[in-house]
Every structure is written in C-alpha cells, then in structure tokens.
N, C-alpha and C positions, 0 to 999 in steps of 0.2 A: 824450406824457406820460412822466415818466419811470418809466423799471419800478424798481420795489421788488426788491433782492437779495434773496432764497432760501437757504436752508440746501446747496440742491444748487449753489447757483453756490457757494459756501464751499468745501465737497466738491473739486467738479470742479476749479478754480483752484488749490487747494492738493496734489492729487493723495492726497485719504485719501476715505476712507470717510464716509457722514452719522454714521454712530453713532461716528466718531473726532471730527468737531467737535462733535457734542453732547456727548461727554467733553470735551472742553475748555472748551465753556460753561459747563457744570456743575462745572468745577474737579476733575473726576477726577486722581485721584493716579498711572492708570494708561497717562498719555500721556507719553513720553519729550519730554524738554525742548526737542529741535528741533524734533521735529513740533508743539510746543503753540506756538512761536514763531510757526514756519510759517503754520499757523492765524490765529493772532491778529492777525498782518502782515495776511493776508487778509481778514480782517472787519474791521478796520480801514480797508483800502482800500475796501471795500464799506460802510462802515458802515452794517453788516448788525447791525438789534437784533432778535436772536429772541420771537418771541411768545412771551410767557408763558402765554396759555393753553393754545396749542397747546402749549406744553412738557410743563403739567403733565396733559394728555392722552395724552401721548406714555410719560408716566413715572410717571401716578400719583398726581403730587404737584401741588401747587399754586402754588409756589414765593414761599410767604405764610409770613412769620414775626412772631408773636405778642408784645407789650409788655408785660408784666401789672403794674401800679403802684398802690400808696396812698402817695401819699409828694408831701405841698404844696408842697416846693423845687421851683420852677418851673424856675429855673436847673437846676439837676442833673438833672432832666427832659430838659431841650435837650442837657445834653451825652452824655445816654445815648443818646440818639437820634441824635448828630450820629454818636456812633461806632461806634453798630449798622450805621447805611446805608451807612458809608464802606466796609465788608465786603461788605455787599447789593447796591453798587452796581456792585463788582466778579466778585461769585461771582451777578447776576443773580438775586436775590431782593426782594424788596417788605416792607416794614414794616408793621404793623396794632398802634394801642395800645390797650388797653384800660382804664379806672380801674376799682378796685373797692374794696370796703370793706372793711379786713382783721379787723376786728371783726364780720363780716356772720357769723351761722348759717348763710349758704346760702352760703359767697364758694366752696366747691371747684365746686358745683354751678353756680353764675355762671359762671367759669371753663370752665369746661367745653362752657357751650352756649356761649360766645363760640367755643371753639375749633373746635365742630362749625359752628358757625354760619359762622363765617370758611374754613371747612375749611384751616386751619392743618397745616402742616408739622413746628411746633414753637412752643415759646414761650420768653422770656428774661423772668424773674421777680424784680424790684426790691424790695430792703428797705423796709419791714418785711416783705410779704409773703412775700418769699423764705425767709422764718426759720418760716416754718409748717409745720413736717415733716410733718403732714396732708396739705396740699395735693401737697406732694414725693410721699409716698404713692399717694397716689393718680394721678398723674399718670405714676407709675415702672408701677403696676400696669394702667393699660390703655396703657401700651406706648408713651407722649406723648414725644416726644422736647423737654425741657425743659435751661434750666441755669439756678443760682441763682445774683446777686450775694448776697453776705454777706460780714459782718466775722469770721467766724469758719467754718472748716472743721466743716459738719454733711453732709454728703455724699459721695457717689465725688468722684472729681477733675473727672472727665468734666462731671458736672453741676456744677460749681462753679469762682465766681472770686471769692477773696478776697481784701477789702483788712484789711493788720494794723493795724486802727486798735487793738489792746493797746500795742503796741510805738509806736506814733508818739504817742500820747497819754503815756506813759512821756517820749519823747524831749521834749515838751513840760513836763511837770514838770522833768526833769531842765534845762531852758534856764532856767525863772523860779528855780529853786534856784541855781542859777551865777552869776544877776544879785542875786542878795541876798533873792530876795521868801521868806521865811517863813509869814506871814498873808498864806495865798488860798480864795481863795473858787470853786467848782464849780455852773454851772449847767449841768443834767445833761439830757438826752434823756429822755422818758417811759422809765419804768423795764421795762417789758414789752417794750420792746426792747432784741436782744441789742449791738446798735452802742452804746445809748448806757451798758449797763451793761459791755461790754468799754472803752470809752474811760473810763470814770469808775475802774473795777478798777487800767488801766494807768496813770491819771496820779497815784494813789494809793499803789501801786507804784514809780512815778519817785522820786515826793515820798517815800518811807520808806527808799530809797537814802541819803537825807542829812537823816535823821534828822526831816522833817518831818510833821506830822501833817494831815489834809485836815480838819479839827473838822466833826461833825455841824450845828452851829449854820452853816456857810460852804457847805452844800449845800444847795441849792433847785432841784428839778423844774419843768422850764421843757416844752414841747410842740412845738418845735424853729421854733418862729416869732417873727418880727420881734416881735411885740406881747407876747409871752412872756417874752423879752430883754426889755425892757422893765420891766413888774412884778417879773421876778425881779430884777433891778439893782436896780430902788426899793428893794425889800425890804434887798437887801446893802449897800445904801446909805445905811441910817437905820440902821445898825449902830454901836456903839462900841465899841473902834475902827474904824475904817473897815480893812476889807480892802486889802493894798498891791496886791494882781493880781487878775485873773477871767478865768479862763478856760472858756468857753461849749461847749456841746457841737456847734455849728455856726455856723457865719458869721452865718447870719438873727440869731440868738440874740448873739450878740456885736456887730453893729450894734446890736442893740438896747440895751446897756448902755452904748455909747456916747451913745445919747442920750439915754438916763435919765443920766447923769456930766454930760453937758451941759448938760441940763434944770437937776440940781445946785448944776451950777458947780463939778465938779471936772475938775480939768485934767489931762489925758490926754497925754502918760504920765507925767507930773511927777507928778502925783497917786496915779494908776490907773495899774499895767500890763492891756490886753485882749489876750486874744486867741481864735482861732476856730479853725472846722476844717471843710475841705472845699477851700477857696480858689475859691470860684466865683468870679465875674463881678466880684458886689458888693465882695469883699474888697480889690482892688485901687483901688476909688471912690470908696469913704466917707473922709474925712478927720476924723483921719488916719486914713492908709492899715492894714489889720488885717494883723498878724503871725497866721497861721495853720498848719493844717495842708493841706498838699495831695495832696489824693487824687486819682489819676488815673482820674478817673471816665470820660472817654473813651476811655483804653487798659484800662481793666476793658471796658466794651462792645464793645471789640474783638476779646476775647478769646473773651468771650462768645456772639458772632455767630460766628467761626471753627468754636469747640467744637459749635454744635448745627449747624452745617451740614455737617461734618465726621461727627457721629451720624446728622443723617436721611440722609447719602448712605452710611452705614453702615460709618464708617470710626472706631468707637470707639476703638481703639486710638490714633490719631493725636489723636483728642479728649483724650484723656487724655494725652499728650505734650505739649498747648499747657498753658501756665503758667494755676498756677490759685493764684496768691496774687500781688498785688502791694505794693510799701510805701511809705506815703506819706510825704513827707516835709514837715521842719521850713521854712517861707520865714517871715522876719524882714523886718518892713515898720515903722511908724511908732507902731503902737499899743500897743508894751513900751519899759521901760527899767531900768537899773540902779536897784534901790531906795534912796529916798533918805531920809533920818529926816524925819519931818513937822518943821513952823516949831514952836516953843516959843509 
C-alpha cells in the first residue's frame, strides 16, 4: 500500500524544520523566499496535502472561513465564491456560507452562533449585509476577525474592500450624455441600501455635469430583481414622452426592461438606450447584448480572502497594505446608442 507523506518527510527532504514548513503552509511572511521554494518543490513532489484538522489542533484555528450573505444575485454569489476559494485553495483554508436575513432583529445573534458553531476563523460579509455597522460592531468587539465588501468606505482599510460604484455610475451618465440622451429614466436598488443610493447620487452627478436633470417622475424603486426590472419598465414605459435611455441599478433589473420594451414593441436601442451594472454572466446573453457597468466582483473577493487571513495569522499591518477599493468600469455592448429624434 502506498504510504501517505507526512509533514516530517517535508522537513526531512527539504532540510528545515517542521515548524518552517508549517510556516510555509500557512503562508507566513517569515520564510525567506528560497526556503519557501524549497519547500513547495517538496510538497509538490510529495503531494503532501496537510490535514486540516490536525492543523488547526496544532494552531488553534480551524482553518474555516465564513460567507455571510442576503443578497438574491445568484450570479454574483458564484463569483464571490469562485474568488474567496482561489486564495483558500492556495493559503490552505476551507469555505462555509451562510444566508441570513438582513432585516432579521436577531441577524448579529445568527451570525454569531453560525460562527461559534462552525468555529470559524473569521468571516467575509457581502452587501447589504456588510453596510450594518452593528453587526461590524460587534464582531470588531469580541475580537472576530471579519472584512466587509461595500460600495462605500465605512470602516479601517483592514476590514474593507470597496467598489466606487459613485464614480462608475457617474462615468455612466456621463456616456448616455455624450450620445445625445437628455430624457432618462433611473431604476434604483431599494433605497435602504447604501449601493444603490451611491449609484443613483453618482449618475445624478454625471448627468448635472451637462446640465441634465434625472426628473423625480423618471425614478422608480425596483428590488434588484429580474421581475422588478420588469414592472418598473412598464411603468416608464406607458409614460409620455417615452424616456430615450434607462439605466438600471443591476443587470437583473435591466434584462428585465428589456423585456418589458419587447413585450411593448419598443425597439432596443433604436428606440431605448438600456443599460445595467454589475456585468455578470447574464449581461453578455440576453440580446441584445447589455452595455453595463463591470465590477470586479471576483478580484474584490480576492482581496478580501487575502485581508482576513492576513489578520487571523495576525499580520494587520499587511492587511491593511492590500487595496481596499477597486473601480469598475464602463463595457459598451449592444443595448445603447446615439439618440435619435423619434418618427413624426
């Protein structure tokens, strides 16, 4: 039978110490760059995967890191996860998500027994959630090693990585102002969060660069879902005038006005400029294809994963060296165009 490699055959073959390759599995910043090669050549030739539970017997820890979400984009779910693991897979941690309900009376106390219950290492805390300085609170006061995504800097650096969705929602106005559109229309994210009231602030902003106004009558609160898109389009769409552009607070939300325009019989983009923000999956499918905003949801969860493993091995300072804002940018697909005066 074949024997399973050991931590001491690592050791021994590389000529260090055990407690110098567990610094290297563990991503310690305290191993000089050839030794850590050295090592890694070796476990490699060994492919030697250390027990995680013995690890976190060894250390204390458990090497479990925590999901905490309310948030129905399934897509942007996946991508947060693909980009947490791609760190986990290589600094030798494990993933656990958990959902909960950000309007819940109990949601800090939830939280909590998940974490004790999982006996977690730490947690990575997804919008809206993440915008609950409660929960940050309490999590900073028994000593939880956490980081927040957010669209807006409420935290140290340490615990946060933000995307400026101010500034890309801005850059969005400013695009349909340069193609002609004047009369546009805003379907906004629930107003109780801060994503969708920083994205509606900035493209508001963009648009009063050039002299445009966003009219109270051209804004309707949508819930950031396909079927929300949807009603809220009807609505702006039995309007007179007809709005020349709509611009959605997310992707779901701006397919959806695509097919309320369809349903119509208004012809996209000849008719309609749409467009969204996120660019998942869907943005590039639906035809036509949606002009959006793309937020690097995956190298935000990159960062993320870095930041708190970087804190539980108690290396804050470094934590706070990895970037804690990212900016997403403008991609131009098939669902805008230059405005054009309607038929007489």
């Amino acid at each position: 039978m074949h024997k399973t490699s050991t931590i001491n055959d690592v050791a021994r073959l590389a000529g260090v110490s055990k407690r110098t390759v567990s610094r290297v599995i563990n991503g310690s910043l305290s191993v000089g760059d050839g030794t850590r090669e050295r090592v890694e050549k070796i476990i490699s030739e060994l492919n030697y995967s250390p027990n995680t539970q013995a690890r976190g017997l060894a250390s204390s820890r458990s090497y479990l890191l925590g999901l905490i979400y309310d948030n129905p984009d399934a897509l942007y779910l996946d991508d947060v996860q693909r980009g947490v693991l791609e760190v986990c897979s290589q600094l030798g941690y494990e993933l656990v998500v958990h959902p909960c309900r950000y309007r819940s009376e109990t949601l800090v106390q939830d939280c909590f027994n998940f974490i004790n219950r999982s006996k977690l290492d730490g947690v990575i805390v997804l919008p809206p959630v993440s915008e609950l300085d409660h929960l940050a609170s309490a999590l900073k006061e028994a000593g939880r090693p956490y980081v927040r995504l957010t669209s807006v800097l409420l935290d140290e650096t340490r615990h946060s990585v933000v995307s400026d969705d101010r500034a890309a929602a801005a850059e969005m106005a400013r695009y349909f102002a340069q193609l002609g559109h004047s009369d546009i229309a805003f379907i906004s994210g629930p107003q109780r969060y801060k994503s969708s009231t920083e994205r509606m602030e900035g493209f508001k902003l963009g648009l009063s660069a050039y002299g445009i106004e966003l009219k109270p009558e051209r804004i309707i609160e949508g819930n950031n879902t396909y079927e929300t898109g949807i009603e809220c389009a009807r609505q702006l769409l039995t309007q007179q005038p007809l709005p020349s552009a709509i611009f959605a607070n997310n992707d779901q939300m701006a397919a959806g006005v695509l097919k309320a325009a369809h349903d119509l019989g208004i012809a996209i983009p000849r008719q309609l400029s749409v467009a969204g923000f996120d660019d998942n999956l869907l943005a590039s499918r639906v035809i036509p294809a949606l002009t959006t905003i793309r937020r690097p949801v995956r190298q935000m969860a990159q960062l993320a994963a870095s930041k708190i493993i970087m804190d539980i091995e108690h290396n804050s300072k470094a934590a706070n060296n990895v970037a804690a804002k990212v900016a997403p940018t403008l991609v131009v697909r098939e669902s805008t165009a230059r405005f054009a005066e309607p038929a007489a």
